[in-house]
C-alpha positions in Angstrom: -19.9 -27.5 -34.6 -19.1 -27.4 -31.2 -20.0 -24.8 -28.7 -17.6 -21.8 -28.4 -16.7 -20.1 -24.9 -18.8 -16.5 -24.5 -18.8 -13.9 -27.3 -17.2 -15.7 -29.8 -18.4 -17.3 -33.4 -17.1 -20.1 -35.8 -14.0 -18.8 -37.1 -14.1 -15.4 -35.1 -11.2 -13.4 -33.4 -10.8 -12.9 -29.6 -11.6 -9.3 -28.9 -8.8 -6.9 -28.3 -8.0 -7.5 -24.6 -7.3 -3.5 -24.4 -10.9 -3.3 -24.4 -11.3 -5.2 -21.5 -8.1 -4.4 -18.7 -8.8 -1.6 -16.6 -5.6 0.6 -16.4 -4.6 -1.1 -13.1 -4.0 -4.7 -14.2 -0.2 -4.6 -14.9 -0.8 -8.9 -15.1 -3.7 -11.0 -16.4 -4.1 -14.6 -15.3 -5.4 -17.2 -17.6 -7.2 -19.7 -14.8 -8.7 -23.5 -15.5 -9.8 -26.2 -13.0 -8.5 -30.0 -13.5 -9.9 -33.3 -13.0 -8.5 -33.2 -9.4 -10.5 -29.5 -8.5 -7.1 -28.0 -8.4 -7.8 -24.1 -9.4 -4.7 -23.3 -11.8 -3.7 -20.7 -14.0 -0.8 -18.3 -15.5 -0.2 -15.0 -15.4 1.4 -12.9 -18.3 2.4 -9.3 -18.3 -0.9 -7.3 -19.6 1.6 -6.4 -22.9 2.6 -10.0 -23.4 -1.3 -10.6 -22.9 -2.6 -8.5 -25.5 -0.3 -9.8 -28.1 -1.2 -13.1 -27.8 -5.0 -13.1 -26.3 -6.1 -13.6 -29.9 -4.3 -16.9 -30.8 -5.1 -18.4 -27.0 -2.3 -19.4 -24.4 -0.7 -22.9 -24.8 -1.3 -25.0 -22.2 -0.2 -29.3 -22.3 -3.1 -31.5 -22.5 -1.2 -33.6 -19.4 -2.0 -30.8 -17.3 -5.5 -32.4 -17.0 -4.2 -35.8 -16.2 -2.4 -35.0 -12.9 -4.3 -36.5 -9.8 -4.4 -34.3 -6.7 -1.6 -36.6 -4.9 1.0 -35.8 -7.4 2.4 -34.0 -10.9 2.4 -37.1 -12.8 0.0 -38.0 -15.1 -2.4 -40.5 -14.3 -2.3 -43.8 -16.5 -5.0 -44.8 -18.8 -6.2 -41.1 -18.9 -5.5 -40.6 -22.5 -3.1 -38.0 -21.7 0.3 -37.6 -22.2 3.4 -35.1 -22.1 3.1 -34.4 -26.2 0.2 -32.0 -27.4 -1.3 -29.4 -26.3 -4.6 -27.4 -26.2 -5.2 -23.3 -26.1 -7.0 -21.7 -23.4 -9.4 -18.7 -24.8 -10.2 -15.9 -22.7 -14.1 -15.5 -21.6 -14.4 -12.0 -20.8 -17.4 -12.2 -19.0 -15.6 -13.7 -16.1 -12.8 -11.6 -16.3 -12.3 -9.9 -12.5 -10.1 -8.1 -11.0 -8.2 -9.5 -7.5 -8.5 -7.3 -4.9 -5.9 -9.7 -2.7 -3.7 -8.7 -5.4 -3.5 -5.4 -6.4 -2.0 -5.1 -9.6 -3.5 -8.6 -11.0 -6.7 -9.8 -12.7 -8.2 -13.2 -13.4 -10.1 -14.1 -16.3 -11.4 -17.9 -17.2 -10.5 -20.0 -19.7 -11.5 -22.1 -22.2 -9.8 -25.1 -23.8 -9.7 -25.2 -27.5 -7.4 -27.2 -30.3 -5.1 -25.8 -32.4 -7.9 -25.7 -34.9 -9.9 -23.7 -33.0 -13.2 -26.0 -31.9 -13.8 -27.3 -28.0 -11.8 -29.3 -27.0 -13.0 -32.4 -25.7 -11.5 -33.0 -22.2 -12.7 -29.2 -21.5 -14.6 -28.7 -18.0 -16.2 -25.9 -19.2 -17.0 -27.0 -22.9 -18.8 -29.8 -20.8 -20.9 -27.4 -18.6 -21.6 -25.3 -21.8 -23.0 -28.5 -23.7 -25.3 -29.3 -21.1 -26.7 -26.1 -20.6 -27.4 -26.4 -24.5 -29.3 -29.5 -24.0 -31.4 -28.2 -21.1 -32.1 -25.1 -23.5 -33.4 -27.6 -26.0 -36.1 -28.8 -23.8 -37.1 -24.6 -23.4 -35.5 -24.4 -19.8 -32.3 -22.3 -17.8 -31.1 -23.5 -14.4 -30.1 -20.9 -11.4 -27.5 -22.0 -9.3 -26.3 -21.2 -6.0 -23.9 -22.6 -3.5 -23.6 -22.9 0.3 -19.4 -22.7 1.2 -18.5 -24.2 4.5 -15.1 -23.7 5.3 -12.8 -24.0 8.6 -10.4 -21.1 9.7 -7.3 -23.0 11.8 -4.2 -21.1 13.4 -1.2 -23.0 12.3 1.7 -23.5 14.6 4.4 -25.4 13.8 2.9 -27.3 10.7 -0.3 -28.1 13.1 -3.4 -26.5 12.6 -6.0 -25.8 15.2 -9.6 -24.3 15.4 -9.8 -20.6 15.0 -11.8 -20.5 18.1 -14.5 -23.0 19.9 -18.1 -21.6 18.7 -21.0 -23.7 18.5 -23.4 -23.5 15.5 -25.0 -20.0 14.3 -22.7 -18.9 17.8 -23.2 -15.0 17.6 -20.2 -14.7 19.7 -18.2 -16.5 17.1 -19.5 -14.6 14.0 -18.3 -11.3 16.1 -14.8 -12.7 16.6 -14.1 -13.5 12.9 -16.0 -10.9 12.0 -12.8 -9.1 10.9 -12.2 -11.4 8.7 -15.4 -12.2 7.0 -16.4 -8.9 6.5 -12.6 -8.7 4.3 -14.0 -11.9 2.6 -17.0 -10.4 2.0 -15.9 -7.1 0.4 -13.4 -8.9 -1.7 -16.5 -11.3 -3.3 -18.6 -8.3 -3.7 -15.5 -6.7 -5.5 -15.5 -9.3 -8.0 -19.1 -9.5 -8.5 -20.2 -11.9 -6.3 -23.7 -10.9 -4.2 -23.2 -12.3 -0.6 -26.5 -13.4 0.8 -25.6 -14.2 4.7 -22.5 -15.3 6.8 -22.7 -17.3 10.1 -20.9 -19.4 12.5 -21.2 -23.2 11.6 -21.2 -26.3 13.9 -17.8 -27.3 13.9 -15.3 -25.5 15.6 -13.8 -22.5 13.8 -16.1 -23.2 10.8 -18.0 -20.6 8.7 -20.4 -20.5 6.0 -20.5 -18.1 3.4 -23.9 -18.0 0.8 -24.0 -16.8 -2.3 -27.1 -15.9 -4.3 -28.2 -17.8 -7.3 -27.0 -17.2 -10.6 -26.7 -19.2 -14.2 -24.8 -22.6 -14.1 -21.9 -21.0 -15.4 -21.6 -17.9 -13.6 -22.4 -20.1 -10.2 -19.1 -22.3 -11.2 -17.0 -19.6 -11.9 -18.0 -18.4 -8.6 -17.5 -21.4 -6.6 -14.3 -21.1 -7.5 -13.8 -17.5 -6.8 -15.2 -18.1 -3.2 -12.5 -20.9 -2.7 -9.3 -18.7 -3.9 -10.9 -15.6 -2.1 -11.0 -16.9 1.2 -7.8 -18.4 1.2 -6.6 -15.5 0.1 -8.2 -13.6 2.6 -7.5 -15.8 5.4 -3.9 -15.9 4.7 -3.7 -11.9 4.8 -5.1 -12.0 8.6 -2.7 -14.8 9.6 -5.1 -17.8 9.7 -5.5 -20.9 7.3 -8.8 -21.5 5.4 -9.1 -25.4 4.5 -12.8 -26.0 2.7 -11.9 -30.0 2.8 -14.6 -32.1 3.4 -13.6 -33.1 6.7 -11.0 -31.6 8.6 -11.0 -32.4 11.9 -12.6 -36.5 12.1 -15.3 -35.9 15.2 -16.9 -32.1 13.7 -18.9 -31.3 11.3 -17.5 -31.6 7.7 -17.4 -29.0 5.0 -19.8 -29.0 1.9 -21.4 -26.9 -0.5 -24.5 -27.4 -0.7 -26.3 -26.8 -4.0 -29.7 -25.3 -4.9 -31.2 -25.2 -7.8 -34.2 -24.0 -9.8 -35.3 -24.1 -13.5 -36.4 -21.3 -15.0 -39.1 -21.0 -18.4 -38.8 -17.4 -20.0 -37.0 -15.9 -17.1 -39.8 -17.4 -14.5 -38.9 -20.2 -11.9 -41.2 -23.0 -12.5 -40.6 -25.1 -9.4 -43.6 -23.1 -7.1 -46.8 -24.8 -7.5 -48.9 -23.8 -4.5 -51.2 -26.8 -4.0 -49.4 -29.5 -5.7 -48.0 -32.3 -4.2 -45.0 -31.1 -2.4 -45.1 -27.7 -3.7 -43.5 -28.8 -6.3 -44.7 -28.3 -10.0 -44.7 -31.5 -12.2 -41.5 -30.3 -13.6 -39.6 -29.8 -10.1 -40.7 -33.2 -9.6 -39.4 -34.6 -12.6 -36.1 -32.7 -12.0 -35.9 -33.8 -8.4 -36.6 -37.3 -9.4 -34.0 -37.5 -12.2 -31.1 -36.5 -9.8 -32.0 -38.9 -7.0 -32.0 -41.7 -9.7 -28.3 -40.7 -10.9 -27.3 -39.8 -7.1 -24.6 -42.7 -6.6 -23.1 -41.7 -9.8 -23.8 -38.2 -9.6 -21.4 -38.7 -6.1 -18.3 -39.3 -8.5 -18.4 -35.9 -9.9 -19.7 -34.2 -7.0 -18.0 -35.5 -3.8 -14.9 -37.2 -5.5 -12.5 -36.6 -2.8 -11.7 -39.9 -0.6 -11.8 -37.3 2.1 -15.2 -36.3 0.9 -16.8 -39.7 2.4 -15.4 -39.3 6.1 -18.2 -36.2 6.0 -20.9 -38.4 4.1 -21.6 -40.5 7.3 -25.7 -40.8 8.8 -26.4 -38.9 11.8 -24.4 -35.7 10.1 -26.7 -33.6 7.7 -24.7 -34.6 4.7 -26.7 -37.1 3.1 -25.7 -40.5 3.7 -28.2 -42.4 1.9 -30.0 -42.2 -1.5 -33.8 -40.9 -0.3 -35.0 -37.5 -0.8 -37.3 -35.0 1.7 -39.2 -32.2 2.8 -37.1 -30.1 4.5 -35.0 -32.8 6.1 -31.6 -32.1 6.9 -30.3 -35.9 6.8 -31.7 -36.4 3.2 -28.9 -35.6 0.5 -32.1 -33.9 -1.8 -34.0 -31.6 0.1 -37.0 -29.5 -0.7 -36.7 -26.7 1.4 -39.8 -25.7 3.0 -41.0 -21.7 2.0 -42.9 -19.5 3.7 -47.1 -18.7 3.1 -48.2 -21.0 0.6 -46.1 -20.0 -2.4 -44.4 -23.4 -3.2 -41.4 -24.6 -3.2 -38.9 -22.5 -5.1 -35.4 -24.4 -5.5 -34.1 -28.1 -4.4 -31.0 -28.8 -2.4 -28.7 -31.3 -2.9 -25.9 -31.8 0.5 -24.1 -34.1 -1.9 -21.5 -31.9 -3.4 -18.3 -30.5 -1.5 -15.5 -27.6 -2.9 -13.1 -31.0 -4.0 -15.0 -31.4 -7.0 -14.6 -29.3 -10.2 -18.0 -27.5 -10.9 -17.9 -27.8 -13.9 -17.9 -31.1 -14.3 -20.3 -31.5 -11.0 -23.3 -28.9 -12.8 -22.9 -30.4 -15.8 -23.6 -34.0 -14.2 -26.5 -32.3 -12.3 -28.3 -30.9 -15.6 -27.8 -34.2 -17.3 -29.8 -35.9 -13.9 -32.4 -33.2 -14.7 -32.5 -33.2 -18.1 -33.2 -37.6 -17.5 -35.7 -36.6 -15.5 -37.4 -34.7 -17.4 -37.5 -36.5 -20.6 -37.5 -40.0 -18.8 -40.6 -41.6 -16.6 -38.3 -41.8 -13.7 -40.8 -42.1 -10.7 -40.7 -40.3 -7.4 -40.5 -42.5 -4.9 -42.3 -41.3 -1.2 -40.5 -38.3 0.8 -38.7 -39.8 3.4 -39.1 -37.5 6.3 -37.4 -38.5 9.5 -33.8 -39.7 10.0 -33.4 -42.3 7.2 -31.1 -43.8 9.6 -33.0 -44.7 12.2 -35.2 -47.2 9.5 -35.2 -50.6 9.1 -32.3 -51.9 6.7 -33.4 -52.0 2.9 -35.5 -49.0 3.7 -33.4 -46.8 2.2 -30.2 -47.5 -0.4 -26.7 -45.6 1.2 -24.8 -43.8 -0.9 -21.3 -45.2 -2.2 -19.3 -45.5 1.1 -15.9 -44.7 -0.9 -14.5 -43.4 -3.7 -14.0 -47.0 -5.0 -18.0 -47.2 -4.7 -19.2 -43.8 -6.4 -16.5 -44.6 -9.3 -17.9 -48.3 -9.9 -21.1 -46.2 -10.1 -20.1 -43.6 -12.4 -18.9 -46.7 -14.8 -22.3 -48.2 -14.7 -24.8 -44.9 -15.4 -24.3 -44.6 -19.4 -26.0 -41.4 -19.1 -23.6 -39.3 -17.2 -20.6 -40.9 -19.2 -22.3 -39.7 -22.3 -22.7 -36.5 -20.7 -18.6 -36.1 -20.2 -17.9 -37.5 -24.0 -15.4 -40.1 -23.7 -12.4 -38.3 -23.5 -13.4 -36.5 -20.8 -14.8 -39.5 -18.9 -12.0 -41.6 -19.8 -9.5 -39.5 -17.7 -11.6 -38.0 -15.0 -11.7 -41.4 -14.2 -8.4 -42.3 -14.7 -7.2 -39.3 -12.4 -9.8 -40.6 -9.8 -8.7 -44.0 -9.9 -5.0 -42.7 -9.1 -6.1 -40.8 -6.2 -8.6 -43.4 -5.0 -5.6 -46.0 -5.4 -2.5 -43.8 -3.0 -5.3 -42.9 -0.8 -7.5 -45.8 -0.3 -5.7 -47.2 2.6 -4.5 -43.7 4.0 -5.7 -42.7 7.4 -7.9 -40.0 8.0 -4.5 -38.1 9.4 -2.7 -38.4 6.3 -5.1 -37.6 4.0 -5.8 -34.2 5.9 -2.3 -33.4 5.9 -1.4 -34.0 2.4 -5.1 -31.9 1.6 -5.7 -29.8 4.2 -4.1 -26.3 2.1 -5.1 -28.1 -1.2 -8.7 -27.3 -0.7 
């Protein structure tokens, strides 16, 4: 038996969606994410909705086969323009928008016609690895660091917002405007802001979020990314969360922390230990910088994503680990007094990827790492790139690289089933092969409003 979205047993009727629209919503949208990270979704008049919550919404399986380039599906993907699967409401994520007065949102989950996960669902893939980390007696908090760039455009060009350095008060104060919009919107929708500042590049911001379960920390990653643009657009401006927007300032991610927790207790803190880090944090943390290189094919699939991934810029260019060091893609943040260390970072993920697919990859590192003697290797904790060569592996210098990769670690293929693997990677093969020899230029262009 498969796993079945929130609230729901074998067999089992949706709930009446009457219980669950407030008065105001006059139109419900049932929203997905694809292969390519492209947020989607339909909405139905609430009447239409009600009538036909129960049985799902109809939606073609192709839909998950279009690369981010194009609406055509991508070959070898399994996919195809007959059949279908049915997206089922999961009401615990159902919000309303306040960009949209009038509209709410609510997540969806892709089933078949008779009624079981279907197997090329993000979500369902998310669900069964939070099963399997379950299994070994554990829960994982999640929380995500959004970098994003506000441009003026003029003319079909885009420029900087304004010409702040990093944590610039002075720039904070100018959009602060428009944060503070973005910020009341995400706390409308239940998402806890934790702080707001002024990044390096110019006109870039960074929004945190506070931790929260792996699935309720992907449906927020993509409520951040439809908020802000949202927002953004209502004051005039562009928001573009791209990976790298402009090619000589700093690029876009979304950084991830992460913690595991044992009957509601974080276990990671172990005052003393080596690293502050509790045998299992270390386990955890060595499992994911083992499937790193593959891990980069879910995480930062984007060709665009590896103009950021470059040494010298805080984003991780090579597979190595640290204490606190901003140039290692894991990082083990340092805390304050002698508590231990409670979460681990990893740089390597950026808003192009689908979260879904991205946490589920990360639990299935953990979950290696903690059933598998995967050893530690030493902290490296100065600029890895400054060492002599062979110190330190890079990470995959392309798309082409991290997908090779992917194809190679058995582990995280399993993890996706083989339908699912067989056309995220045929939809990143198609956007790998229109893109490979595009410039930096055209790649923006074509992306820049995408993400």
């Amino acid at each position: 038996m498969g796993i079945l979205p929130s609230g729901l047993s074998q067999g089992s009727a949706v709930p009446d969606a009457s219980e669950h629209l407030g008065s105001e919503t006059r139109f419900v949208r049932v929203t997905w994410v694809d292969n390519a990270g492209i947020i989607r979704g339909e909405a139905m008049h609430r009447n239409h909705f009600q009538a036909d919550a129960s049985r799902g919404f109809y939606v073609t399986q192709g839909a998950q086969g279009l690369p981010v380039t194009r609406d055509a599906i991508a070959p070898d993907s399994g996919l195809g323009p007959a059949g279908g699967a049915w997206l089922i409401p999961d009401w615990s994520s159902l919000r309303s928008l306040p960009q949209a007065p009038g509209l709410s949102s609510v997540m969806g989950d892709f089933v078949t016609a008779a009624g079981e996960p279907w197997s090329c669902c993000p979500r369902a893939c998310l669900r069964r690895a939070e099963a399997q980390l379950a299994e070994l007696g554990f829960t994982i908090d999640v929380a995500f660091e959004n970098e994003f760039y506000l441009l003026h455009r003029v003319d079909g060009e885009h420029s900087p917002f304004d010409r702040s350095p990093y944590a610039s008060a002075y720039g904070l104060v100018d959009a602060w405007p428009i944060l503070d919009d973005m910020a009341r919107a995400l706390e409308a929708q239940d998402v806890a802001i934790e702080n707001m500042m002024a990044e390096s590049g110019p006109g870039q911001f960074e929004i945190v979020v506070e931790h929260r379960p792996a699935m309720k920390a992907a449906d927020n990653f993509i409520t951040v990314r439809e908020t802000v643009h949202s927002i953004a657009r209502a004051h005039g401006v562009v928001a573009s969360f791209l990976p790298k927007v402009f090619p000589d300032t700093g690029g876009n991610g979304c950084h991830l922390h992460f913690s595991l927790n044992r009957d509601g207790r974080n276990i990671f803190p172990e005052p003393g230990s080596p690293h502050g880090l509790s045998e299992v944090g270390r386990r955890a943390l060595a499992g994911v910088l083992d499937h790193l290189p593959a891990l980069a094919a879910l995480t930062t699939p984007c060709p665009n994503s590896y103009r950021r991934l470059a040494p010298g810029t805080w984003s991780g260019a090579f597979q190595c680990w640290g204490h606190d060091n901003k140039e290692a893609p894991l990082r083990v943040p340092a805390a304050r007094g002698d508590g231990g260390a409670t979460n681990i970072e990893l740089k390597t993920f950026d808003a192009t990827a689908n979260p879904y697919i991205g946490l589920a990859g990360v639990i299935q590192a953990v979950i290696r790492g903690l059933t598998e003697s995967i050893a530690l290797p030493e902290a490296i904790d100065v600029d890895p790139g400054t060492l002599p060569k062979g110190t330190v592996i890079p990470m995959p210098r392309d798309t082409g690289e991290a997908l090779l990769a992917l194809e190679a670690d058995e582990a995280l293929q399993a993890m996706l089933g083989e339908d699912l693997c067989r056309a995220y990677l045929a939809v990143k093969h198609a956007e790998w092969r229109e893109m490979e020899h595009q410039s930096h230029e055209q790649i923006t262009r074509s992306l820049l409003e995408t993400f």
